[in-house]
Each structure stands twice: as structure tokens, then as C-alpha cells.
N, CA and C atoms as a LAMMPS dump frame, in Angstrom:
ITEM: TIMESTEP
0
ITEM: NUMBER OF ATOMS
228
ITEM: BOX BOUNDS ff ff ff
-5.0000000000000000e+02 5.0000000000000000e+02
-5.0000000000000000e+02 5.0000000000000000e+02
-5.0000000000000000e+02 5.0000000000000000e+02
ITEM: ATOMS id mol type element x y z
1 1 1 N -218.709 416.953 -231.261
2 1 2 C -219.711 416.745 -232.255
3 1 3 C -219.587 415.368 -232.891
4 2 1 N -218.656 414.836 -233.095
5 2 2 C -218.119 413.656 -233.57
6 2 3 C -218.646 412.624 -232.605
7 3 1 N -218.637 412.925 -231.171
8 3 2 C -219.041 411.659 -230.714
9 3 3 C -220.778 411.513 -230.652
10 4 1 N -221.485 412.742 -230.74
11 4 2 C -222.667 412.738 -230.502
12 4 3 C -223.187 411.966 -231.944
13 5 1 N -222.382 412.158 -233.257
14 5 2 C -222.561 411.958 -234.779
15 5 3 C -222.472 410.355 -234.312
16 6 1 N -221.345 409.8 -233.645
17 6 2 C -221.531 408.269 -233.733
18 6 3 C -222.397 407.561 -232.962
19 7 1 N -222.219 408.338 -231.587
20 7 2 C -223.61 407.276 -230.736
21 7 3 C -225.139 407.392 -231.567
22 8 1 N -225.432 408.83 -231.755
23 8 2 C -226.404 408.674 -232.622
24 8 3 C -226.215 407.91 -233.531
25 9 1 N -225.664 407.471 -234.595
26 9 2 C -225.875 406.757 -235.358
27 9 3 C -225.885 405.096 -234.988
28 10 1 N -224.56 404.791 -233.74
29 10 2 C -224.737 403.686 -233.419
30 10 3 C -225.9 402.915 -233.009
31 11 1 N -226.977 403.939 -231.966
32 11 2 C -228.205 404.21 -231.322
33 11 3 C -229.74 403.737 -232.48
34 12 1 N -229.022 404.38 -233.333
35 12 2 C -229.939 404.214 -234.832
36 12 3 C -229.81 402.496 -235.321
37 13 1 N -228.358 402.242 -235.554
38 13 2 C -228.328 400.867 -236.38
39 13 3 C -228.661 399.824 -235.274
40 14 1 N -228.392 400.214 -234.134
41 14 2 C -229.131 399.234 -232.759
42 14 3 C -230.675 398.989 -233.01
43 15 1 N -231.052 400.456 -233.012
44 15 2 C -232.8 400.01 -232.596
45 15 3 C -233.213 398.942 -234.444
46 16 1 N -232.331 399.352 -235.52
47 16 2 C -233.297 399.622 -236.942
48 16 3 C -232.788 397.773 -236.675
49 17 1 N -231.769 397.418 -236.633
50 17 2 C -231.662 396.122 -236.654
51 17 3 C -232.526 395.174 -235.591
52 18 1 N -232.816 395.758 -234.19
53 18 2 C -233.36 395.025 -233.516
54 18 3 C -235.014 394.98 -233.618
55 19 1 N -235.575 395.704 -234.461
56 19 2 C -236.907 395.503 -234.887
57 19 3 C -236.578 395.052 -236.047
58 20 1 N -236.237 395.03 -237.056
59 20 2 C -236.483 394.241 -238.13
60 20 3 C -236.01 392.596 -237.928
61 21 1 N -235.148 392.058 -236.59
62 21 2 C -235.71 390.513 -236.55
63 21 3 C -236.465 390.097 -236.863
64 22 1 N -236.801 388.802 -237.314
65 22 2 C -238.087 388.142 -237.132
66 22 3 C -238.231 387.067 -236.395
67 23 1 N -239.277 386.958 -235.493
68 23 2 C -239.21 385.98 -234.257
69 23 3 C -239.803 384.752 -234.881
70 24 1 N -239.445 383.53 -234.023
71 24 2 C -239.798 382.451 -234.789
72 24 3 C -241.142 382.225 -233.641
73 25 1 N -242.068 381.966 -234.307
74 25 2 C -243.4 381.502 -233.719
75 25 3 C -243.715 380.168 -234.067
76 26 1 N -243.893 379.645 -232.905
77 26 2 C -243.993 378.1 -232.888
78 26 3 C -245.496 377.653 -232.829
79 27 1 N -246.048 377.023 -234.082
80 27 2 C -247.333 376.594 -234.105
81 27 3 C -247.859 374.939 -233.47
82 28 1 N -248.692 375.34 -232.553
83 28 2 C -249.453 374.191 -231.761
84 28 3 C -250.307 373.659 -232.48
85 29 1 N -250.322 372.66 -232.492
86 29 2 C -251.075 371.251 -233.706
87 29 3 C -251.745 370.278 -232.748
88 30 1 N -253.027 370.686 -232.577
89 30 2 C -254.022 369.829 -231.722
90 30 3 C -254.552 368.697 -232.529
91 31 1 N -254.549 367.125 -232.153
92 31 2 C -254.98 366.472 -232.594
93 31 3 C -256.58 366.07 -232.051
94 32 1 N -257.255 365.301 -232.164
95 32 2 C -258.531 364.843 -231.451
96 32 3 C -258.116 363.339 -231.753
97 33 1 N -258.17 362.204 -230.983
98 33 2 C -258.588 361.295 -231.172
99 33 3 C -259.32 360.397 -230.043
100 34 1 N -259.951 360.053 -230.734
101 34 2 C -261.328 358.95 -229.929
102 34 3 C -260.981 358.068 -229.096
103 35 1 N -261.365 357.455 -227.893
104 35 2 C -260.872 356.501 -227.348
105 35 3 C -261.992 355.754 -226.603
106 36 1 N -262.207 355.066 -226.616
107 36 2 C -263.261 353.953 -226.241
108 36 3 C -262.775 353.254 -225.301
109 37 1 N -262.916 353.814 -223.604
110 37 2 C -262.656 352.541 -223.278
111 37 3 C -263.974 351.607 -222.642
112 38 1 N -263.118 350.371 -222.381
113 38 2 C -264.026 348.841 -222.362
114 38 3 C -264.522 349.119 -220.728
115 39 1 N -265.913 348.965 -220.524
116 39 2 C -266.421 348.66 -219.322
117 39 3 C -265.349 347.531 -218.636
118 40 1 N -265.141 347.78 -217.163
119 40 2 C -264.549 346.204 -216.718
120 40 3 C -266.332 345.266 -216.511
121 41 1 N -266.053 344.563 -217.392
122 41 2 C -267.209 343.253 -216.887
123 41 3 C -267.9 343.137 -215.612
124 42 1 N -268.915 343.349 -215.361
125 42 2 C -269.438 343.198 -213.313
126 42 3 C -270.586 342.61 -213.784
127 43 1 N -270.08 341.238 -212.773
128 43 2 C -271.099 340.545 -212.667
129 43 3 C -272.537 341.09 -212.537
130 44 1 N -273.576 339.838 -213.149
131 44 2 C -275.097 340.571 -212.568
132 44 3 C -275.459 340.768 -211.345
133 45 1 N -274.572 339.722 -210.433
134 45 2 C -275.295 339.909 -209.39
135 45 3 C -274.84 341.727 -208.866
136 46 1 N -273.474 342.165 -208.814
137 46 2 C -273.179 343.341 -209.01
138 46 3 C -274.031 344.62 -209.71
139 47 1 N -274.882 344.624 -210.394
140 47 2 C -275.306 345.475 -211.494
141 47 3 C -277.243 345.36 -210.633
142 48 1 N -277.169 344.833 -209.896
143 48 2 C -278.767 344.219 -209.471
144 48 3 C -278.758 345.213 -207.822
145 49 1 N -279.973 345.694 -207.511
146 49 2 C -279.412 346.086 -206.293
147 49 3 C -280.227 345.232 -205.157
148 50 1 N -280.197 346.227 -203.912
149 50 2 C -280.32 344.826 -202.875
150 50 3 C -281.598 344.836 -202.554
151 51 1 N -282.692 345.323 -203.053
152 51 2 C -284.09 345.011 -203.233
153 51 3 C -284.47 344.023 -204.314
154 52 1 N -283.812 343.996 -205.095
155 52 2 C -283.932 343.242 -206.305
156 52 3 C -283.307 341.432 -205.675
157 53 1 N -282.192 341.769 -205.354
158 53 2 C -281.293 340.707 -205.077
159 53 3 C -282.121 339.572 -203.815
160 54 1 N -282.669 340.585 -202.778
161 54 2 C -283.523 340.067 -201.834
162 54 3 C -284.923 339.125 -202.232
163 55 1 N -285.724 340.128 -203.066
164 55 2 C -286.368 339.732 -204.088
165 55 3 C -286.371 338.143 -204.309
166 56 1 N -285.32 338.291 -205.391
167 56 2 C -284.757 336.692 -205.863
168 56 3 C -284.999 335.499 -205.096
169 57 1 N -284.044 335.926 -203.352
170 57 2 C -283.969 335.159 -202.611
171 57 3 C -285.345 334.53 -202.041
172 58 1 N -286.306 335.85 -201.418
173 58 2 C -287.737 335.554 -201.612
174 58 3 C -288.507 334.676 -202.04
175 59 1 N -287.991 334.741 -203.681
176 59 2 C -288.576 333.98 -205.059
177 59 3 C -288.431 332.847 -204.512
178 60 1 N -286.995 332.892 -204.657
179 60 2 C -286.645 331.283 -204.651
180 60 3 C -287.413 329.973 -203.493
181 61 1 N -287.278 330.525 -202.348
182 61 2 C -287.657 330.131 -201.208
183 61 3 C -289.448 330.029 -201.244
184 62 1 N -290.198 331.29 -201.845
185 62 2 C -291.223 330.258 -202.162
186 62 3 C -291.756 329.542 -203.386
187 63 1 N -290.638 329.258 -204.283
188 63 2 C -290.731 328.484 -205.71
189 63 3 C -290.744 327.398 -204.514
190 64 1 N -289.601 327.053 -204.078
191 64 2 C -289.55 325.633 -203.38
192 64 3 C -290.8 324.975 -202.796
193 65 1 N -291.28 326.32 -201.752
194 65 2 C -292.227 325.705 -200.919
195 65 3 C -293.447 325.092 -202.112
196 66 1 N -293.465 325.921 -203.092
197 66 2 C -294.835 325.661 -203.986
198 66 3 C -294.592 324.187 -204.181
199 67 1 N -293.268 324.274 -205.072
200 67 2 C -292.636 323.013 -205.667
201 67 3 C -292.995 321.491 -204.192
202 68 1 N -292.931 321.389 -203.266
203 68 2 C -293.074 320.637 -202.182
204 68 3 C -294.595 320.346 -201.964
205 69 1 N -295.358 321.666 -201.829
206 69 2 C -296.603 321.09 -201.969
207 69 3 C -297.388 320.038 -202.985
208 70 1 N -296.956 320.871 -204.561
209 70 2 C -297.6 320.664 -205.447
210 70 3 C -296.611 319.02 -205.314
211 71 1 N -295.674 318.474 -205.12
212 71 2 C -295.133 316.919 -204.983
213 71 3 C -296.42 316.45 -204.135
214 72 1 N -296.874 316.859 -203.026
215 72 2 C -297.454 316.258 -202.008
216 72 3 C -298.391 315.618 -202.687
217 73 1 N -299.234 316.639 -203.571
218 73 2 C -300.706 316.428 -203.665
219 73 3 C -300.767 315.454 -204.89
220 74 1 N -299.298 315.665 -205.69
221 74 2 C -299.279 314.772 -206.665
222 74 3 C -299.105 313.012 -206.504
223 75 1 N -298.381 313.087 -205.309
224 75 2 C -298.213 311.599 -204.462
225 75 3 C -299.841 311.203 -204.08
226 76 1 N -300.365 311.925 -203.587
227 76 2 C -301.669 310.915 -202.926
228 76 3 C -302.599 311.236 -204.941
């Protein structure tokens, strides 16, 4: 009877102590912060596409020719 009197009781101060711990809970702390980053710089000709770019070339070639005539007619 004596030993059933102590495990029971030992059985008892086991469980009563191991629930009344208290666990440590560790709180997560989210910050937000902003960050901006910088475009890398690209050239225009980069940023233009190749209808556009062709275009140009187009342009250019008959700015000239205009430019050549309109000399001609200005000479005579």
C-alpha cells in the first residue's frame, strides 16, 4: 500500500509541475521598409525599337537628299 501511496503521489507532483510551466513564446516583429531601386540608365537608342530606329535612318537619308537638291536649285 505504501508503494502504490508514493508512485501515486510521485505521478501527481510530476504531471501538477509539468503543466504549470510556462513556455517562453518568442514574438516575430515584421518590419516594412521601402526600397527604391534606380533604373540602370539605357540609352535611347536602347529604349526605341527597330521600326522606330529604321525610321530615323530613313529620315535621315532623305533629309540629305532634300538638303542636296534644295543646294542645287539654290546655286543656279
Amino acid at each position: 500500500m505504501k508503494r502504490v501511496f508514493i508512485t501515486g503521489v510521485l505521478l501527481l507532483s510530476i504531471i501538477s509541475l509539468t503543466s504549470c510551466r510556462e513556455t517562453a513564446e518568442e514574438k516575430t516583429v515584421v518590419k516594412e521598409v521601402e526600397v527604391e531601386k534606380e533604373e540602370p540608365e539605357v540609352e535611347k537608342e536602347e529604349q526605341k525599337g527597330i521600326l522606330e530606329r529604321a525610321g530615323e535612318k530613313v529620315d535621315n537619308k532623305v533629309n540629305k537628299e532634300i538638303d542636296e537638291e534644295i543646294d542645287k536649285i539654290d546655286d543656279n
